[in-house]
N, C-alpha and C positions, 0 to 999 in steps of 0.2 A: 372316093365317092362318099357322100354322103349318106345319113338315112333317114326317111322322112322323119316329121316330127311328129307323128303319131306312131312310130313305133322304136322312140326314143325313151331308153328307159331308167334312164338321172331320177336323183332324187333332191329333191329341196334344201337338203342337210348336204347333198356332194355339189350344187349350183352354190350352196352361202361359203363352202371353205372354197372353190373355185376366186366369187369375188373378194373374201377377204384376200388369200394370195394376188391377185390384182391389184387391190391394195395398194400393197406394197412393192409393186412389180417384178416379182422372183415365181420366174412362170419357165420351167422346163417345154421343149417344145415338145417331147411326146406329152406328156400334161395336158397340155394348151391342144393338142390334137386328139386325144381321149376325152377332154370335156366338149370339142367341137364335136363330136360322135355321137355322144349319150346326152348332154343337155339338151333340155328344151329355150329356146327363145323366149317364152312368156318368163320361165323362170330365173332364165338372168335375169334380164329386166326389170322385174320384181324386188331380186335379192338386191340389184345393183340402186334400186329408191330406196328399200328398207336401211342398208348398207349405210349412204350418204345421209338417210336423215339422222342414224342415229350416231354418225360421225357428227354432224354438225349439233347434236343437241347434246355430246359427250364434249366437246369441244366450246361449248355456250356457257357448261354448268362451270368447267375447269377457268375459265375468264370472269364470271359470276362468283366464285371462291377466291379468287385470287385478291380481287378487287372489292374486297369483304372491307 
């Protein structure tokens, strides 16, 4: 069973190392069912734009360098 998300109580720092391991897809299933427990929904969400934008603007600069 689930708990609501209001008295889910992750922290923003255990939702961004949740998305980095996603990542990379190296996700234990109790993991992956301990952060489905305690994370909130807005805060993946969140982590998971922060995450992609700042993949793709680590991934911009390294093609920008390259192509120097």
């Amino acid at each position: 069973m689930t708990t609501p998300a209001l008295q889910r109580k992750g922290s923003f720092v255990q939702t961004m190392k949740a998305v980095a391991w996603s990542f990379f897809g190296v996700r234990k299933g109790a993991d992956y069912e301990s952060d489905a427990r305690k994370l909130k929904a807005q805060h993946v969400i969140a982590a998971g734009i922060v995450s992609c934008a700042l993949f793709v603007l680590v991934l911009f600069g390294i093609v920008k360098l390259i192509t120097r």
